[in-house]
N, C-alpha and C positions, 0 to 999 in steps of 0.2 A: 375593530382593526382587522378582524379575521375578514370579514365580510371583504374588505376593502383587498386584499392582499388574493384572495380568491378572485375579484373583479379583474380587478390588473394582469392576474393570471391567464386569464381568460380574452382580454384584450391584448397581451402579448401576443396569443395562440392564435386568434383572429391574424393578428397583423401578419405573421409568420406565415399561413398559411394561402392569405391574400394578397401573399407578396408585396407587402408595407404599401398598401391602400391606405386612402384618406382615411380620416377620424370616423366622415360621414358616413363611409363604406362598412367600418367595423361597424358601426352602432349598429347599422341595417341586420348585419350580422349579428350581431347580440339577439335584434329583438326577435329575428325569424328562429334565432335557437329558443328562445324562451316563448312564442307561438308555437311552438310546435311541440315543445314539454307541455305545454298547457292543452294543445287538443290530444295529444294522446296517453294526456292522466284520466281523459274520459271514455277512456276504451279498452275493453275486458281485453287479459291478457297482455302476455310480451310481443311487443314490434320489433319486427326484425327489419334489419339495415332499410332494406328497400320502402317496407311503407315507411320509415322514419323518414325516408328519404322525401317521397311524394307526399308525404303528409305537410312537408315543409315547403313544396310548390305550389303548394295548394295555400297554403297561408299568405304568401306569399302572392298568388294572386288576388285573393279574399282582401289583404289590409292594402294592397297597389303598391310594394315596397318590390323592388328591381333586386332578386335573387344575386348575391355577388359571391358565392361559390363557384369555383372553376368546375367543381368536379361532385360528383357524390362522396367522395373516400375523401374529399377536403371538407365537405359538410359532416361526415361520421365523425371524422377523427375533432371535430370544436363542439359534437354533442356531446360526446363521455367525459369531455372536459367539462361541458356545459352540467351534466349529471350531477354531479359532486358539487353542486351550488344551492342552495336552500331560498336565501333569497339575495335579491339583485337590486343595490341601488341607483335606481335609474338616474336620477341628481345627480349621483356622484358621476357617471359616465359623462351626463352630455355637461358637467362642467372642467372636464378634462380633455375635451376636442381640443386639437391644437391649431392655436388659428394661423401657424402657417400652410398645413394641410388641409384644414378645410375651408378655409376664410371665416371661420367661426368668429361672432365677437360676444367678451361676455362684459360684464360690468363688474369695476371692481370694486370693493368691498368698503371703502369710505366714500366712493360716492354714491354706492347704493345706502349708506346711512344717511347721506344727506338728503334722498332721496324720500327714506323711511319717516323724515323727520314730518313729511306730509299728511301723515298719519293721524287722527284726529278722533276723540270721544264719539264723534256723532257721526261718523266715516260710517258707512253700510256698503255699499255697491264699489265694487273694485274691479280697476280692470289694468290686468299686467299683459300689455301687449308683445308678441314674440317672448313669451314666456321662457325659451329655452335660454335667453342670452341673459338670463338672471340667476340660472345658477351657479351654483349651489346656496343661493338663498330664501331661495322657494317656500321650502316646508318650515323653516324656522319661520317665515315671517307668517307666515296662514297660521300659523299655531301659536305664535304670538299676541296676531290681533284676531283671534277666533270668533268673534263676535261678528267679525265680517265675511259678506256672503262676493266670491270672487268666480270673476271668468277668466282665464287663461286663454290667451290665444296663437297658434303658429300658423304660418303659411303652409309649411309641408308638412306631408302627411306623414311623415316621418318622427319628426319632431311632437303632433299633434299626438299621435298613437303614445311615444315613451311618456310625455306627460302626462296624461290618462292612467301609464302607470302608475306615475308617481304619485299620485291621487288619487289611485282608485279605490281607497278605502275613506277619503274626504267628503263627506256631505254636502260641504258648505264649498266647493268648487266645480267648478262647470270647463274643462277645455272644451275649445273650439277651435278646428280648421276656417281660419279668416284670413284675410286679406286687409291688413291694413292702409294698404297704396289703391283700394275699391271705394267706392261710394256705397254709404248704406251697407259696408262689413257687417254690421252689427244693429240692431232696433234698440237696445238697450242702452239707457244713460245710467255716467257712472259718477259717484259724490268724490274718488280719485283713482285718477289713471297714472300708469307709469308706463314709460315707453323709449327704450335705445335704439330709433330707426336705423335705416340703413342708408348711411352718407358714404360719399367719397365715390357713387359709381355713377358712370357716365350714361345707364342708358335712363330714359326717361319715362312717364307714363303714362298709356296710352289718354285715358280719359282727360281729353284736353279742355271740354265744354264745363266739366264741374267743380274743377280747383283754381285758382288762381297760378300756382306755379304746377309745373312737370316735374320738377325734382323730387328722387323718391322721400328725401324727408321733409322735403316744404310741404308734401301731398299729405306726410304722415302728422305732421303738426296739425293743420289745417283741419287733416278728415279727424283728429281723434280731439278737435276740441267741441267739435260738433258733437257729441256723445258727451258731454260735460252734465248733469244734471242744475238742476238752479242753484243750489250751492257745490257743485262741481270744483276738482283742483288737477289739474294737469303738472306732473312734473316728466320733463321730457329731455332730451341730450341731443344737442344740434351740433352742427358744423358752424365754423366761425363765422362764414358770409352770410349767417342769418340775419347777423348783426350791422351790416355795411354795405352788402349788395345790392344795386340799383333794380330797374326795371321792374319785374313780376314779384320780386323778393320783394324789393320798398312796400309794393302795396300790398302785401301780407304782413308786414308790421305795420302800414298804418291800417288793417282790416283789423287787428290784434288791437292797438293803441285803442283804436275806436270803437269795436264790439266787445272785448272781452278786458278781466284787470289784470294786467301785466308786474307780476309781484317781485321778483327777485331775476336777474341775469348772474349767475358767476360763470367766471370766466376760469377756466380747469386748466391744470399745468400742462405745460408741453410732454407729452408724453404716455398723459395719463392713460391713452388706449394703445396697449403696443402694435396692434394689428397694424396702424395707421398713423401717419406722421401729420392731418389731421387736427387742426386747432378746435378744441371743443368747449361748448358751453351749456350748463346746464339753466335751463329755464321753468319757472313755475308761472303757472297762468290761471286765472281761475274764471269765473261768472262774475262781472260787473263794470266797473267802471277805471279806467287807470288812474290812479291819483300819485302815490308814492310807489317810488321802485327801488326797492333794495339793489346795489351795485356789489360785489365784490371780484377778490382776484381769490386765487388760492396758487400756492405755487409744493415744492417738495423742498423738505429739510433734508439735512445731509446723511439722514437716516431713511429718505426716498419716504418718509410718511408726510401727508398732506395737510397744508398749515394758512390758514388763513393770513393774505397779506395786505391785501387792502378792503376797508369797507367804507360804503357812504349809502346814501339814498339821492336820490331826481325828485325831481315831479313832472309829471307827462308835459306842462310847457316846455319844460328844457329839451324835453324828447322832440316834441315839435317842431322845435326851434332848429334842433342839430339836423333832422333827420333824417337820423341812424340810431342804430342802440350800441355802436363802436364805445367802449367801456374806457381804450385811450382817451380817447377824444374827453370824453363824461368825466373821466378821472385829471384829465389835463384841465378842465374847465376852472379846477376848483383850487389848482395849484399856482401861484403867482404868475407862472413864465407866459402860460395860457390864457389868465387876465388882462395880461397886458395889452397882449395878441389880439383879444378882442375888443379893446379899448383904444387902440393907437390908432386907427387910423381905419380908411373902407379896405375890406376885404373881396374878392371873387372866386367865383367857382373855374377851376381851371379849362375847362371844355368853353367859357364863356370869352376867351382870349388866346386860346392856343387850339389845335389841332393833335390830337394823340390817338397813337395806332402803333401797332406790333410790326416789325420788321419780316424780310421773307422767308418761307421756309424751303432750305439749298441743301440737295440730295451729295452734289458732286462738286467739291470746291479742288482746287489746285493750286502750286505757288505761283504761279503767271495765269495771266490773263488779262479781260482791257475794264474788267469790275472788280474795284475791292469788295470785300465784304466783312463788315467789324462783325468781330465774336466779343462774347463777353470776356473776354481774358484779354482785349486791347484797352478797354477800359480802363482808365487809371484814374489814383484819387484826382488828378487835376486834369489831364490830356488824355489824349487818344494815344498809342500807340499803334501811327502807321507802317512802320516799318515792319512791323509782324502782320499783319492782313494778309488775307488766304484771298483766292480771286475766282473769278467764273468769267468766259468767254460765252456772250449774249449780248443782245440787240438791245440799245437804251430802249427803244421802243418798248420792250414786253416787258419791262422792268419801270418803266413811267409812274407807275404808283409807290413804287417803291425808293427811288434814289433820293439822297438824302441833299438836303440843300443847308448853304452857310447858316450858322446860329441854330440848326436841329439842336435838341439834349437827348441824349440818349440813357438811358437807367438798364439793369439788367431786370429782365423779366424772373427769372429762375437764380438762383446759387444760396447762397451760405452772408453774404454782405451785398448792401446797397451802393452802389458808386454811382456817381454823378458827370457827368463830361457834356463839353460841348464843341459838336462839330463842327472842324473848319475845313474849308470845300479845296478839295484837291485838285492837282492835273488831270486826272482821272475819275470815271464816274464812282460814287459807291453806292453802296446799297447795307443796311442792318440785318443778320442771321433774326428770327423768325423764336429767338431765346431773350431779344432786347426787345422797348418800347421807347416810343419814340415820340418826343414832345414838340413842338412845329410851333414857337408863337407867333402869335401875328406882330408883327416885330415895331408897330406904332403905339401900338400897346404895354409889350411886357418884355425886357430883355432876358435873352438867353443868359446872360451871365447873373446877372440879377435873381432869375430865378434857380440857376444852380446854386447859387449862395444859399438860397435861403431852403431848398432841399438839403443842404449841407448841415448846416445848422442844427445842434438839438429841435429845436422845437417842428424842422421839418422833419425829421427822421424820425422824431412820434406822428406828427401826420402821415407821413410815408407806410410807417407799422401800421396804422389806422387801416390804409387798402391794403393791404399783406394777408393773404389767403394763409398762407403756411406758417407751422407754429414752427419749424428747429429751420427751415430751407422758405427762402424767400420764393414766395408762389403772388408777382404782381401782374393783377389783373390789369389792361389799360380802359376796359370799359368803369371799372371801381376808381382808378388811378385820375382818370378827367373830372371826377366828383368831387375830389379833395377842394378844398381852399385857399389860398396864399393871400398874404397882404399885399395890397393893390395901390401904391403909391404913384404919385403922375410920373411920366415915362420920362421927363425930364429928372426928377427924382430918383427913379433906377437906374436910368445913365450914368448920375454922376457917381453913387456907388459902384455899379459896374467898371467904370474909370478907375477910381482906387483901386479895387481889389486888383483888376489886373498888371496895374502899376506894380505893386506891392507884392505881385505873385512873381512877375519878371523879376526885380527884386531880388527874392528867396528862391527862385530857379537858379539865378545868376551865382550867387552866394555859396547852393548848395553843390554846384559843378566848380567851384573857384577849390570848394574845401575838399572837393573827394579829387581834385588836378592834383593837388596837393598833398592831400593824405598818399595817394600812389608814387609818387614822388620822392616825398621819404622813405616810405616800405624800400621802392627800389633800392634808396642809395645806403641806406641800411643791411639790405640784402646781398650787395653787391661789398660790403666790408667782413660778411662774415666770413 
């Protein structure tokens, strides 16, 4: 505890004197204090201020770590601090970076056990990629299963040098400065890898000719399954659109279905990474063949510790069949309402009967103008609200791709709930904010109202969630969104429930404006006696 209360001390003093620098900044500053105790315990005699000082530029250039002292008298005053320190746990430091200041992400500690559970009698070769986003579990777990011989790997050199620390007395571990978003990082295969890529960021990687996807953790999946030995097991921590994403994604799950065995998906709670709002899932994959696939959920108990809520298994037909490895979907399959669904009647793919595309994106709206423009706040559970529409002054012409025509559906691409609506064409042009998606059928085909229904409906709002990027805020994609499904009845058939419901909505519109005339009516005359 003493160790620890000195550390902190010392990471105070940092900050203090760095003027509340990032995490990443102090560490630098940890470790150029502790190179520079370390090169001049090998030098006869006391140092005074100044070589302490240049002995520590010098390391500094030696290990390529970017000096973040302002000043020499700011570097003096965090060595005598630093003096008074025996030893340094470096674990404990880089698992107290805080990931709103440095974007740090670590892994938390039941799902690093689930993680752990890959661990195996005849496990030898190990490889814990970005080593640093796993502490403080490090050295417990080398010293646990000691028997295994382990490489550690970080991208910066930062990271790369403190875990060497924290190893530097381990035989039986290897860090390395790697690259896991590189081709051929590493020559070594490994009997289990663990790895928390890095998802959620927008830029991409360069190496376009030797992965299948650009995303940094499709690149990260893909390159570290390549490093699997023949009896190899990968357990790894994706993003949700691993699981439902068309295009370059689909075909790195069916490259996965098809070369490698796809053993378990769970599906992690909302929340489970605070860094990131982020729906995550962890995947195990190993060397052979896909037969059976463990499915589960896990979600948090009211005590926020994590609880297994749903489990089943596949079999790679069904994967086939669906695919996607969308775990809604897998899990609806098996549930009555979803049987039905796929026994009543032909179903389609929506992109194979309607047109869908995202609305534009408008820097400078105003309350007048000769163009509406729906936001998602006109949306309502049944109608648009035009009356509220905000407008833009522009030329139908440069707006041609965008305005919206009678029987559009509109959904909100972004917020917190799904609402459904369908456009009925104004006196004036409009056009959708660039935060909606916009569903266009071909209207010989599939009714607009017919298919708002059945978006409405439980069984569509789990298919709806199925494309839903976002675990707590709805993040819908329209390229994922034209994938989904819907039941495909002849268009005479959807007409005439389309007839109903709208009958029936006039109706209950009529009804609920007859009772609120009313209700204010009383209020008044009531109001007016007291």
């Amino acid at each position: 505890m003493e160790i620890v209360k000195a550390e902190m001390k010392l990471y105070d003093a940092c900050r203090k004197v760095l003027n509340d620098a990032s995490d990443r900044t102090i560490l630098s500053a940890i470790f150029l204090l502790s190179r520079t105790r370390q090169a001049l315990d090998g030098r006869k005699g006391a140092a005074g201020e100044e070589q302490i000082y240049n002995t520590m530029l010098e390391q500094a250039d030696m290990e390529k770590v970017t000096n973040p002292f302002l000043s020499s008298e700011d570097f003096i005053y965090n060595y005598r601090i630093f003096e008074d320190i025996e030893v340094i746990d470096w674990e404990f430091l880089l698992a107290i970076e805080d990931p709103k200041m440095s974007g740090a992400v670590h892994i938390p500690s039941e799902i690093f056990k689930m993680m752990e559970e890959r661990f195996q009698p005849d496990t030898n070769q190990v490889l814990i990629a970005e080593g640093q986003k796993f502490a403080p579990f490090l050295k417990k777990t080398i010293d646990r299963y000691s028997h295994c011989q382990y490489v550690i790997t970080a991208q910066e050199e930062l990271y790369a040098a403190i875990l060497k620390e924290v190893f530097t007395d381990s035989a039986n571990v290897v860090v390395e400065q790697a690259n896991v978003y590189t081709y051929e990082f590493l020559q070594q295969k490994f009997d289990l890898i663990l790895a928390l890529p890095a998802f959620g960021t927008r830029s991409l990687v360069d190496e376009t000719t030797k992965f299948i996807c650009r995303e940094y953790e499709m690149v990260a999946l893909e390159n570290l399954l390549l490093h699997l030995s023949p009896d190899g097991q990968l357990a790894i921590i994706m993003p949700a659109k691993i699981t439902f994403a068309g295009a370059q994604i689909r075909e790195l799950r069916n490259f996965i279905q098809e070369m490698y065995c796809l053993e378990e998906i769970s599906e992690l709670p909302n929340g489970a990474f605070r860094t990131t709002g982020i729906k995550t899932y962890l995947l195990c994959i190993s060397t052979g063949h896909t037969e059976d696939v463990m499915i589960k959920r896990y979600d948090f108990d009211s005590d926020k510790k994590m609880v297994l809520r749903d489990e089943s298994f596949v079999v790679a037909s069904e994967l086939v069949e669906q695919g996607d490895w969308n775990l809604d979907k897998l899990f609806a399959r098996q549930d009555e309402e979803w049987k039905h669904f796929m026994e009543r009647g032909s179903r389609i793919r929506l992109r194979e009967v309607a047109q869908v595309f995202r609305g534009k994106s408008i820097s400078h709206k105003r309350s007048t103008g000769n163009v509406g423009v729906i936001n998602i706040s006109q949306i309502g559970e049944y109608n648009i609200d035009y009356d509220g529409l905000e407008y833009i002054d522009e030329t139908e012409r440069k707006l041609t791709n965008y305005l919206l025509q009678d029987g559009d559906v509109l959904l909100p691409a972004r917020g917190t709930t799904t609402r459904v609506a369908v456009f009925e064409e104004q006196d004036y042009p409009c056009i959708a904010s660039s935060n909606i998606v916009i569903i266009r059928p071909q209207k010989d085909l599939l009714s607009s109202v017919y298919l708002k229904m059945f978006l409405d409906s439980p069984l569509g709002g789990k298919i709806l969630a199925s494309a839903q990027q976002g675990a707590t805020v709805v993040n819908l994609s329209y390229k994922d969104l034209q994938e989904i499904e819907i039941p495909f009845p002849p268009i005479e058939k959807q007409n005439e429930l389309a007839a109903e419901y709208e009958k029936e909505l006039q109706i209950y519109t009529e009804s609920m404006k007859q009772a609120e005339d009313r209700w204010q009516t009383v209020v008044k005359k009531l109001q007016s006696e007291l």
